[in-house]
C-alpha positions as CSV (number, residue, x, y, z in Angstrom):
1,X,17.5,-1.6,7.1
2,X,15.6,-3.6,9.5
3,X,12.6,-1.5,11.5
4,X,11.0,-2.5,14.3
5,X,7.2,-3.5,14.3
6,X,4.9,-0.5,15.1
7,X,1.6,-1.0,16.7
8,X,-1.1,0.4,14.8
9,X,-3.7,-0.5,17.4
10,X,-3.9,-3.1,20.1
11,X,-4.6,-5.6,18.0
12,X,-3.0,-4.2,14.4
13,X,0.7,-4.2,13.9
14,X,2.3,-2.9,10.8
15,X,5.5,-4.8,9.9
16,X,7.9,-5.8,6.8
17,X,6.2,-8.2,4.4
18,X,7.8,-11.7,4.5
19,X,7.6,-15.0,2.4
20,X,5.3,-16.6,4.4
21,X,2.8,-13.4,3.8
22,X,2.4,-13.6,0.6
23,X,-0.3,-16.7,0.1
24,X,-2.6,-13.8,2.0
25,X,-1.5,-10.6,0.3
26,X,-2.5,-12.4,-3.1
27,X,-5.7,-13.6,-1.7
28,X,-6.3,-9.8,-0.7
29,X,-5.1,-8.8,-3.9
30,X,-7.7,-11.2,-5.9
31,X,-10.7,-10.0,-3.2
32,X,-9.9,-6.1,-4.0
33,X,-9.8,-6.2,-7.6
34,X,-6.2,-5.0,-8.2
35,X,-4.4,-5.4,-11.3
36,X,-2.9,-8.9,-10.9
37,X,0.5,-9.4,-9.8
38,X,0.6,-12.8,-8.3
39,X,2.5,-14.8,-5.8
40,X,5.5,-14.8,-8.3
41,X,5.8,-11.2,-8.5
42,X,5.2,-10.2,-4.8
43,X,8.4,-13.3,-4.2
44,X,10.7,-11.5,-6.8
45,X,10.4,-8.3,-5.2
46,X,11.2,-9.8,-1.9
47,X,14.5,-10.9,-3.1
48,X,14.9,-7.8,-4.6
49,X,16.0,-4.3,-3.2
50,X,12.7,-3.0,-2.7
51,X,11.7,-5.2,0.1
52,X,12.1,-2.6,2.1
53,X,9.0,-0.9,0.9
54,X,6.8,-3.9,1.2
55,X,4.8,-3.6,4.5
56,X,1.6,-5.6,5.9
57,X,-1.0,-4.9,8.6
58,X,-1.0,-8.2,10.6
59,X,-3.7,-9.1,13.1
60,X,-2.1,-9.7,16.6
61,X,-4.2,-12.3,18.0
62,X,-6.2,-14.0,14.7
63,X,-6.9,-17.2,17.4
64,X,-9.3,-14.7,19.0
65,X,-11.5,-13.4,16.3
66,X,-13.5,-16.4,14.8
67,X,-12.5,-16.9,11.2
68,X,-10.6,-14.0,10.9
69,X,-7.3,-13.9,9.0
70,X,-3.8,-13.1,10.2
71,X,-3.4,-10.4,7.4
72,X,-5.3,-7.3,7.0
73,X,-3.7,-5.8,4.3
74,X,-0.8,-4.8,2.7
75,X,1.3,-2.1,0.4
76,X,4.0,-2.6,-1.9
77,X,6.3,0.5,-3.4
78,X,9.3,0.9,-5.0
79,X,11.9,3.5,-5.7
80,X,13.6,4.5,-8.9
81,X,14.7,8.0,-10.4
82,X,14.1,10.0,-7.4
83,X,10.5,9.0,-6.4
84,X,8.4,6.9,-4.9
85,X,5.8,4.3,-7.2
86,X,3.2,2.9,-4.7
87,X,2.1,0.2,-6.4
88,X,-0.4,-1.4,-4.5
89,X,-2.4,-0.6,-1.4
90,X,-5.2,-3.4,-0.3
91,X,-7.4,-4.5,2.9
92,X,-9.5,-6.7,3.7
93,X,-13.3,-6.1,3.4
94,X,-13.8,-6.8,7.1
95,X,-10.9,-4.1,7.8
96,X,-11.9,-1.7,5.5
97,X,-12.7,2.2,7.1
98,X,-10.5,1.8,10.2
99,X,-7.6,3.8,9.1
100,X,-5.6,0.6,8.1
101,X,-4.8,2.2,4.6
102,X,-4.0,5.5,5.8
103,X,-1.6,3.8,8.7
104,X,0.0,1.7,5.3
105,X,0.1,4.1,3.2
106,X,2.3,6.9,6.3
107,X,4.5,4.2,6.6
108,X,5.3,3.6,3.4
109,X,5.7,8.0,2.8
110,X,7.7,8.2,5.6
111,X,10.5,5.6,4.4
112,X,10.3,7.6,1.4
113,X,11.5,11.0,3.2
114,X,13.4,9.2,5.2
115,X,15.4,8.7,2.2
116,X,15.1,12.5,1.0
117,X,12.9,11.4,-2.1
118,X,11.1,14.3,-3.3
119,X,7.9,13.0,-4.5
120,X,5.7,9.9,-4.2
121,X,3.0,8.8,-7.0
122,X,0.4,6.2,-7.6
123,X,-2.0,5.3,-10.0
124,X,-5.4,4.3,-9.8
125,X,-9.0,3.2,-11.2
126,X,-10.8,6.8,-12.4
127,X,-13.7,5.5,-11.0
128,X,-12.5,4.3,-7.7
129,X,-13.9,6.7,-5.0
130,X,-12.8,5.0,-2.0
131,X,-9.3,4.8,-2.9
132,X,-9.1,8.7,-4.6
133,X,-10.6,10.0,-1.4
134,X,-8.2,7.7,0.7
135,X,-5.1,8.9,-1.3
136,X,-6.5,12.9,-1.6
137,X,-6.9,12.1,2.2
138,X,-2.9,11.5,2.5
139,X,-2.0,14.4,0.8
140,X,-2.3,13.1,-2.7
141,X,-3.1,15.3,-5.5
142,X,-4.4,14.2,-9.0
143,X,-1.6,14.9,-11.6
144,X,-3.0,13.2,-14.3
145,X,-5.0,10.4,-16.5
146,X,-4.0,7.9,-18.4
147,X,-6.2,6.8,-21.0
148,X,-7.9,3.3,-20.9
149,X,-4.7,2.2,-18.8
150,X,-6.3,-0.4,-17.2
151,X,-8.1,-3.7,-18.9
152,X,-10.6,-6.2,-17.6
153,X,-12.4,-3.7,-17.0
154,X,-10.8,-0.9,-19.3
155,X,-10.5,2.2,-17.6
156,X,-8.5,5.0,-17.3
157,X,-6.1,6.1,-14.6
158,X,-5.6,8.7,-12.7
159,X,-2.1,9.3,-11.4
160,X,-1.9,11.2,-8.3
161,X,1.3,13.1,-6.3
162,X,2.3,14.2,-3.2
163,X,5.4,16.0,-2.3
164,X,7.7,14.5,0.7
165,X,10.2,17.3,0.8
166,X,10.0,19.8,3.1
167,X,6.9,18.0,4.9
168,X,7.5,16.6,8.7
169,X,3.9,14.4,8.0
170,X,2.7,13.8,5.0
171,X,-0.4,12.9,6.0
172,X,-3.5,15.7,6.8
C-alpha cells in the first residue's frame, strides 16, 4: 500500500516513516516524555505489517531554518481485532500548536476507515491536558481509566475512542 506524500503546509509534508527516520522519532520520543519504545521497537515494527500506520511530519526545506530538524513529529498505530491502537503521537517543541498532531493523527484515522475498522483508541497520561484536548479535538471520547498504568512517573490512563464507521471526517 504505498501513498503518496501529502502536503500539510508549504513547508510540512506528511509521509510513511522510513529506517532512516527513526534516529529522530526517538529523539522526539525522549524530548516529549512518552513511554519508551526505542530505536529497536520503532525498527521491528517497520519490518512488520503495521508499517503502514507509521507516518512522520517532515520539514521540506530544514537547510533553510537555522538549526531546525528534518522531522517534526511522528505517529505510530497498529491494527488488531477490528480496531485501531494509536500508540504514539509526538512533535517537536518548536512545532508544537500548528495543527501538526491533528494533521498526524487524520491521517492515521483515515487509513483506519479506509480499511472499514470500526473504532480507533488510545491511551494517555490522566494529567496530560494538551494531548486530551488534542485527541477530544479529533473526535476522541474518554472511555476509560486505567489505574496507575503508567510508571516513572506513575499515573493513570485514560483511554479514549472515537468511532470511524459511518463518519466521512473524523476530525471536528
Amino acid at each position: 500500500m504505498t501513498e503518496p506524500v501529502v502536503a500539510v503546509r508549504n513547508d510540512v509534508l506528511i509521509a510513511r516513516m522510513t529506517e532512516h527516520d527513526l534516529l529522530e522519532v526517538v529523539e522526539i520520543e525522549e524530548s516529549s516524555g512518552l513511554s519508551r519504545w526505542g530505536w529497536a521497537a520503532y525498527y521491528a515494527e517497520l519490518q512488520g505489517r503495521h508499517r503502514n500506520f507509521m507516518f512522520v511530519a517532515r520539514i521540506r526545506n530544514p537547510e533553510q531554518r537555522r538549526g531546525a530538524s528534518a522531522l517534526a513529529g511522528y505517529i505510530v498505530a497498529r491494527m488488531g481485532a477490528d480496531e485501531l491502537h494509536i500508540n504514539n503521537v509526538a512533535v517537536r517543541d518548536e512545532y508544537r500548536r500548528q495543527g501538526l498532531g491533528q494533521e498526524l493523527l487524520g491521517r492515521i484515522l483515515e487509513q483506519g476507515r479506509l480499511l472499514g475498522t470500526p473504532v480507533a483508541f488510545l491511551e494517555l497520561r490522566a494529567g496530560n491536558s494538551a494531548a486530551l484536548a488534542l485527541y477530544e479535538k479529533c473526535g476522541f471520547g474518554v472511555t476509560a481509566r486505567r489505574k496507575n498504568y503508567y510508571s516513572d512517573p506513575v499515573e493513570d490512563a485514560l483511554v479514549m475512542t472515537v468511532n470511524l464507521v459511518g463518519s466521512l471526517d473524523p476530525i471536528r
